[in-house]
C-alpha positions as CSV (number, residue, x, y, z in Angstrom):
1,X,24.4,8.5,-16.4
2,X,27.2,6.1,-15.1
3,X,26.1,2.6,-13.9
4,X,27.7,-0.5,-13.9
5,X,25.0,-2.6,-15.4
6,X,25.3,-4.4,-18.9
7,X,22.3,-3.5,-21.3
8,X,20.7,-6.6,-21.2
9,X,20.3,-6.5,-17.6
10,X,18.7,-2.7,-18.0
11,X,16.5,-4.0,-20.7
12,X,15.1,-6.6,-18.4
13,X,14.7,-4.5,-15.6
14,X,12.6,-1.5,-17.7
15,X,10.8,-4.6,-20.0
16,X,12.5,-3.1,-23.3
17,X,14.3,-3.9,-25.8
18,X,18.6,-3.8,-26.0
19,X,18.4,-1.5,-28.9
20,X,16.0,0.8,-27.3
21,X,17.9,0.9,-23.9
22,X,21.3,1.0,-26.1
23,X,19.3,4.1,-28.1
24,X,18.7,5.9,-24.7
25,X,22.1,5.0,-22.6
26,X,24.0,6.6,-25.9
27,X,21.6,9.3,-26.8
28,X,20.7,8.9,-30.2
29,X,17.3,9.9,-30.1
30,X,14.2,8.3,-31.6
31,X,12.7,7.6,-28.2
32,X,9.8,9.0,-25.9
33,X,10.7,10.6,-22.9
34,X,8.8,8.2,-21.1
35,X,10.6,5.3,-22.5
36,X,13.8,7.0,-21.6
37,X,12.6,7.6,-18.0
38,X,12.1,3.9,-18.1
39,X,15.2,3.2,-18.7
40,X,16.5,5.7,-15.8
41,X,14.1,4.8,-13.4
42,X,15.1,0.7,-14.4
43,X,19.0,1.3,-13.4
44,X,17.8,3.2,-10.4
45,X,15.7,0.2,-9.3
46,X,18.8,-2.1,-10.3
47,X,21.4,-0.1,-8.0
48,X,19.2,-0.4,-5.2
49,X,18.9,-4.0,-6.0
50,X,22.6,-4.2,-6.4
51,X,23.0,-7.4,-4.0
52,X,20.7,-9.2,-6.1
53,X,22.0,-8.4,-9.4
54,X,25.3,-10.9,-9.1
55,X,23.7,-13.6,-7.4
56,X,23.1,-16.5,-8.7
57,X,20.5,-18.3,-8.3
58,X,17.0,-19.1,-10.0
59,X,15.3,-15.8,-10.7
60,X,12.1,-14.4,-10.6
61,X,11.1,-10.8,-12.1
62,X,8.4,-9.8,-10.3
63,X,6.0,-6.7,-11.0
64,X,4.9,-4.9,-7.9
65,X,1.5,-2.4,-9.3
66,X,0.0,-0.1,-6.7
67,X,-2.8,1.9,-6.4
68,X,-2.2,4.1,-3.2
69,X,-0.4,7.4,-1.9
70,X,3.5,8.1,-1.9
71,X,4.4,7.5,1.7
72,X,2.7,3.9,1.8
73,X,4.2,2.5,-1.6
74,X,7.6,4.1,-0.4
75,X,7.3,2.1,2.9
76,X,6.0,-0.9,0.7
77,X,9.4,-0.7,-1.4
78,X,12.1,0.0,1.2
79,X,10.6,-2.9,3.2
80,X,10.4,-5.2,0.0
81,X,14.3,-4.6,-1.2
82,X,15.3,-4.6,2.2
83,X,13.7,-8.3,2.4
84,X,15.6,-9.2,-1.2
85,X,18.8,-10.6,-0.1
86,X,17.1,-13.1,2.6
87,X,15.1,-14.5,0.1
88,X,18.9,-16.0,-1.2
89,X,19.4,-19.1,-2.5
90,X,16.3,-17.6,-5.1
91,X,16.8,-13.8,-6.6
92,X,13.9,-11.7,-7.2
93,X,14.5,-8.5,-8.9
94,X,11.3,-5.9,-8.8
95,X,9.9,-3.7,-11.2
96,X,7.4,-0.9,-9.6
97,X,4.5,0.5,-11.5
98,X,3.3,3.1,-8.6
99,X,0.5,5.5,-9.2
100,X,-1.0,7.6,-6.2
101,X,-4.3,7.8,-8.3
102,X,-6.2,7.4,-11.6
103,X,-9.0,5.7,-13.7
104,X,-9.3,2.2,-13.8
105,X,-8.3,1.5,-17.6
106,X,-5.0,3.4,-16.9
107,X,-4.2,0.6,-14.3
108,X,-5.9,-2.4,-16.4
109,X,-3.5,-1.1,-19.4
110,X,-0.7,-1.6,-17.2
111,X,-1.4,-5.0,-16.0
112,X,-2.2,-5.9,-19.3
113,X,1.5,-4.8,-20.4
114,X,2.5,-6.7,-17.9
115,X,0.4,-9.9,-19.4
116,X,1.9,-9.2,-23.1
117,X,5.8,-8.7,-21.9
118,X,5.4,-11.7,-19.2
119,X,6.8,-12.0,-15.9
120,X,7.2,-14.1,-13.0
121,X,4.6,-12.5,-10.6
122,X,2.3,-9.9,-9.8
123,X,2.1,-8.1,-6.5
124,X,-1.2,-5.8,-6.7
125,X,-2.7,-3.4,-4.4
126,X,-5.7,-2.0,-6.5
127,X,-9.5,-1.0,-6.2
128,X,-12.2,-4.1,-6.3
129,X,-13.4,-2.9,-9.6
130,X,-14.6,-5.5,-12.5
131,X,-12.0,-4.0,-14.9
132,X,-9.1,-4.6,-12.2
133,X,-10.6,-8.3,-12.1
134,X,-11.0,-8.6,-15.4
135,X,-7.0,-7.5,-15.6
136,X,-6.2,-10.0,-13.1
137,X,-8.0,-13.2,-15.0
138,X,-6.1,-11.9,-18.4
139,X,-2.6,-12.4,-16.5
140,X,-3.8,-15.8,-14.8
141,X,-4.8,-16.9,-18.6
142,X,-1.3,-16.1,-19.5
143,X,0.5,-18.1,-16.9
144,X,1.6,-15.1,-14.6
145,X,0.8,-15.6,-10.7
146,X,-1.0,-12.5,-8.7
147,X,-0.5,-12.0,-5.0
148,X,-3.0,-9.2,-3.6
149,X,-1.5,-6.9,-1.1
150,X,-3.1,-5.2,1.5
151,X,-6.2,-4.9,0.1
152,X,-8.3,-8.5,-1.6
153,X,-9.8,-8.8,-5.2
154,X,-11.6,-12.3,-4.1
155,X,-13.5,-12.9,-7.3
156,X,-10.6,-12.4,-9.5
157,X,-8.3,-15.5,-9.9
158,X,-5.5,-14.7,-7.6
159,X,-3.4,-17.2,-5.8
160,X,-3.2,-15.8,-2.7
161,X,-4.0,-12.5,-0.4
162,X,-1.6,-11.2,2.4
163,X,-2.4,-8.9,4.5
164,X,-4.7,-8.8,7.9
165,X,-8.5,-9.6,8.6
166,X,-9.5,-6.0,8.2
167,X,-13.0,-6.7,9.7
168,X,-11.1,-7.4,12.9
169,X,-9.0,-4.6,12.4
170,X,-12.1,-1.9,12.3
171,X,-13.6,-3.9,15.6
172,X,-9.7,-3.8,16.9
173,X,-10.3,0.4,16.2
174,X,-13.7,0.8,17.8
175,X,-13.1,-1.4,20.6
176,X,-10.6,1.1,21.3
177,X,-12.4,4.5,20.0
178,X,-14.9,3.3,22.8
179,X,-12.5,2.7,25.5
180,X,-11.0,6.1,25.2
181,X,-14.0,8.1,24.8
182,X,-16.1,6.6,27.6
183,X,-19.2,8.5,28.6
184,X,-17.6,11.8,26.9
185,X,-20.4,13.0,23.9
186,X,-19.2,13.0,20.6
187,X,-19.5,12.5,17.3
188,X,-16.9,10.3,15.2
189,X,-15.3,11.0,11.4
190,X,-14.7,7.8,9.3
191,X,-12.4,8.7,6.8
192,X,-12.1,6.5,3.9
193,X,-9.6,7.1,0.7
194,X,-12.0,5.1,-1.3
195,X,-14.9,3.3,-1.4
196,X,-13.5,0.7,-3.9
197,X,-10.9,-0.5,-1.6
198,X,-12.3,-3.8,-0.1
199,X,-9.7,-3.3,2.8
200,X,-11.3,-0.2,3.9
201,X,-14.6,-1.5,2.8
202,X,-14.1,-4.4,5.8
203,X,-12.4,-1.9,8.6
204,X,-15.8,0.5,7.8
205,X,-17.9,-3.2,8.5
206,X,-16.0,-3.9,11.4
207,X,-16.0,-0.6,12.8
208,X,-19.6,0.2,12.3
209,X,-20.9,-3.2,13.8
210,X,-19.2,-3.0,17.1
211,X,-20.0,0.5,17.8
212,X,-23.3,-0.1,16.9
213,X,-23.4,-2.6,19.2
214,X,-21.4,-1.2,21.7
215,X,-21.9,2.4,21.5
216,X,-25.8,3.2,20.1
217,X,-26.0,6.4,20.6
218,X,-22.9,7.6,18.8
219,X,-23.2,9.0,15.5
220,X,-21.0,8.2,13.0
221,X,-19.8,10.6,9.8
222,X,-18.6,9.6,6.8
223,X,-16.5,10.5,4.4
224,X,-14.6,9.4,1.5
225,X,-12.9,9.6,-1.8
226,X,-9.8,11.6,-0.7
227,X,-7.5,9.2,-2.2
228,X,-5.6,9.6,1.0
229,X,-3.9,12.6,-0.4
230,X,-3.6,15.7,2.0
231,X,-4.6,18.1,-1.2
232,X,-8.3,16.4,-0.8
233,X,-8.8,15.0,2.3
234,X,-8.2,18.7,4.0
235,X,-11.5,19.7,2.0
236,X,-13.5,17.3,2.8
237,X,-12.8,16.9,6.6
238,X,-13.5,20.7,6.9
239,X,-16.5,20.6,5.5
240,X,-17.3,17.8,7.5
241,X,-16.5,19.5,10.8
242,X,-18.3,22.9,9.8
243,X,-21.6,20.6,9.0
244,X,-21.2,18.7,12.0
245,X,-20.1,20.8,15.5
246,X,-20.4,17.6,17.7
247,X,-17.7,15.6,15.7
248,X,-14.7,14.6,18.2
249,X,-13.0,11.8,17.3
250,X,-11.5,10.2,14.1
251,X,-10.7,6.4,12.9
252,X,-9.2,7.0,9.1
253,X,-8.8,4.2,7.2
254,X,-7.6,5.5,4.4
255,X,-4.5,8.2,5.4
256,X,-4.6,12.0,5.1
257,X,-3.9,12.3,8.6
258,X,-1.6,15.5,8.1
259,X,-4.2,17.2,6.4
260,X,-7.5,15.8,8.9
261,X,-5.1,17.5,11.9
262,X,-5.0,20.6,10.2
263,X,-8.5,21.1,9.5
264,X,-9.1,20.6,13.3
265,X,-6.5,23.1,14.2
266,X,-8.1,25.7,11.7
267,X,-11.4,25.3,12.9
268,X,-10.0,25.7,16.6
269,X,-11.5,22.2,16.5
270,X,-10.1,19.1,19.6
271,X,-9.8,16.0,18.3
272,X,-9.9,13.6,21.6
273,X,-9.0,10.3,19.9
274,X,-7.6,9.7,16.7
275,X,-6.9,5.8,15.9
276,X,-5.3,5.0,12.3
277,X,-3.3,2.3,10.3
278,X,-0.1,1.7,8.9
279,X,3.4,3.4,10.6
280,X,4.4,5.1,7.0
281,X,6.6,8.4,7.3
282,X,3.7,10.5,8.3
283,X,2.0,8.6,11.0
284,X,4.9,7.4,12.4
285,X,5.8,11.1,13.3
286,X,2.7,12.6,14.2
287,X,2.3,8.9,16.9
288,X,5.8,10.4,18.5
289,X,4.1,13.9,18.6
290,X,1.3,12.3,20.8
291,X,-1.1,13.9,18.0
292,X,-2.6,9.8,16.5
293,X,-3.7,8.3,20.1
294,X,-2.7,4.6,18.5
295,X,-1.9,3.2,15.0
296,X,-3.0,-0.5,13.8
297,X,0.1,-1.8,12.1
298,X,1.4,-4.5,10.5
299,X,4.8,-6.0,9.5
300,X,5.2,-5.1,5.7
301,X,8.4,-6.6,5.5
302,X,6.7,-10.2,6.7
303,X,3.8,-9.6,4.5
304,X,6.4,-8.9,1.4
305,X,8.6,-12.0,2.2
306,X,5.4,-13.9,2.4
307,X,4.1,-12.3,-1.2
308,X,7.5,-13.7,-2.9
309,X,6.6,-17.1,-1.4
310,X,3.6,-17.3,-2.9
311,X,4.7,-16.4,-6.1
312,X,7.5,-19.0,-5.8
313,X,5.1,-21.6,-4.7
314,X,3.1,-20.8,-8.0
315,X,6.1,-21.9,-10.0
316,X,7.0,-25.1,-7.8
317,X,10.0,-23.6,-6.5
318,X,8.8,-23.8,-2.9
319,X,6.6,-26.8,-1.5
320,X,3.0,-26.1,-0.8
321,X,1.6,-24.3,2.2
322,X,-1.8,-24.8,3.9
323,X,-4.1,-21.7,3.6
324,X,-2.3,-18.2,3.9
325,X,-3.1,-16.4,7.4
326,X,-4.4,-13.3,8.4
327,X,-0.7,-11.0,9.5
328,X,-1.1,-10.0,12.6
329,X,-2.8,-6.6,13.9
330,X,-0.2,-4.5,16.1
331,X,-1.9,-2.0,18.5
332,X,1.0,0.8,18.3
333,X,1.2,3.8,21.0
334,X,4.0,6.3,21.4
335,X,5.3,4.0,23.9
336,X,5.6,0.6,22.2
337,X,7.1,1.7,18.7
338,X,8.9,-1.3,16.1
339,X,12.6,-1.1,16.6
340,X,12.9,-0.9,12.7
341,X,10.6,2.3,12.5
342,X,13.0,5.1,12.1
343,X,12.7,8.6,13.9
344,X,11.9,10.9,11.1
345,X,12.8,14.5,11.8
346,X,11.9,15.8,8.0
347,X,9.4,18.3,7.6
348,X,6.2,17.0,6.4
């Protein structure tokens, strides 16, 4: 595999040793598989991370573990490495540790690496789960700082959270939900990927209080533990809709989209107002196909910049900064797209 990158530099990036990268790069055997995808995976990450590489400039290796489907922690890292090179006179180089799912000790084992090896700061999106914060406190004890993205841990020692006030953001969706359905009857489907996400834990609060207060007699229907992942949250949403013939309208929390459409269209099903979050790859298209009425957004690339701050700060190589705010909720409809959001044509 050709690169231009000296070993040591390939070592850092993967969080191996010279010889074993050396041992890989020349193959000699005598190493996992794993530990040789590693080493690929670390000079992929490197070439995309080329305008960082020669600058110089005091660096921080940062760790970026998440807990969440494909198409969001692909947005998360093409928004992150495009905010890299602004970030200049400082260099931060990234290693990702991305999993779509899993148990909990398969995550803590990770972080824990992370603890033993060292580095200059955590970026975690991960379930509210003791063993997570338990994970957390171990990397705090060894001097590394941990941002929370997207989603809190507030009893675990973090130094900051970025992200938005996802109460608001769940009254933001059924302010909305009731707007648009009016006096029509109906039922609506909360989808959450998981209960132990305290993000979709607050949009669920949020949601729930105003239309109870708002909207009585309107019956709510849960589900949850689809992981966001179309393979489950198909399943679950049908069976949701076959129980319940009065369900017309959806606020997911959690993702799935592609696959809560589909279950609609199979069961000859309308769904007369869909509001969801996040413009990843998926939503952004099916927004432009008028098939999401409105998606709650917010700017990754801000919240990322502002991640890097913090762990910066947490080393004394930025001054201090009064409380970190809320980022702000954007309202998205077909009409009022980001300039940055790309038109995706790809088949989904």
């Amino acid at each position: 595999m050709g690169h231009p990158f000296p070993i040591r530099e390939i070592a850092r990036q993967a969080g191996l040793s010279e010889a074993t990268v050396d041992r890989v790069l020349n193959g000699r055997g005598g190493v996992r598989r794993s530990t040789a995808y590693e080493v690929h995976r670390a000079i992929a990450d490197l070439d995309r991370q080329r305008t960082q590489v020669r600058l110089v400039g005091r660096t921080f290796m940062c760790d970026i573990v998440m807990q969440a489907p494909e198409r969001f922690t692909t947005a998360v890292r093409a928004a992150l490495e495009a905010e890299l090179p602004a970030l200049h006179p400082a260099v931060v180089r990234c290693r990702f540790h991305f999993r779509e799912t899993g148990r909990a000790a398969e995550l803590t084992a990770t972080l824990d690496r992370i603890a033993r090896r060292g580095s200059q700061g955590v970026v975690l999106k991960a379930p509210d789960v003791p063993e997570v914060t338990a994970a957390v406190a171990r990397l705090s004890a060894a001097g590394v700082p941990v941002v929370t993205l997207a989603t809190d841990l507030p009893a675990s020692p973090r130094v900051a959270y970025v992200g938005i006030d996802d109460r608001a953001a769940g009254a933001t969706a059924a302010y909305l939900m009731g707007q648009w359905l009016g006096d029509r009857p109906g039922n609506v489907l909360t989808s959450l990927s998981s209960g132990f996400f305290r993000n979709e834990e607050e949009r669920e609060t949020g949601f729930r209080g105003v239309m109870r207060a708002r909207h009585p007699g309107r019956a709510l229907v849960e589900i949850a533990e689809g992981q966001g992942l179309d393979a489950t949250q198909y399943d679950l949403v049908r069976a949701a809709l076959e129980r319940d013939p009065d369900i017309r309208a959806v606020y997911s929390m959690g993702g799935g989209n592609i696959a809560t459409l589909r279950a609609f269209e199979d069961l000859g099903r309308s769904c007369e107002v869909f509001v969801a979050h996040d413009l990843d790859q998926d939503n952004t298209r099916l927004l432009r196909e008028r098939r999401l009425s409105v998606v709650l957004h917010h700017d990754l690339r801000q919240d990322l910049r502002e991640a890097c701050h913090h762990v910066m700060r947490a080393h004394g190589a930025l001054p201090p900064a009064g409380p970190a705010r809320p980022s702000p909720i954007q309202v998205v409809t077909p009409h009022n797209m980001p300039p940055d959001v790309p038109f995706d044509t790809a088949t989904v």
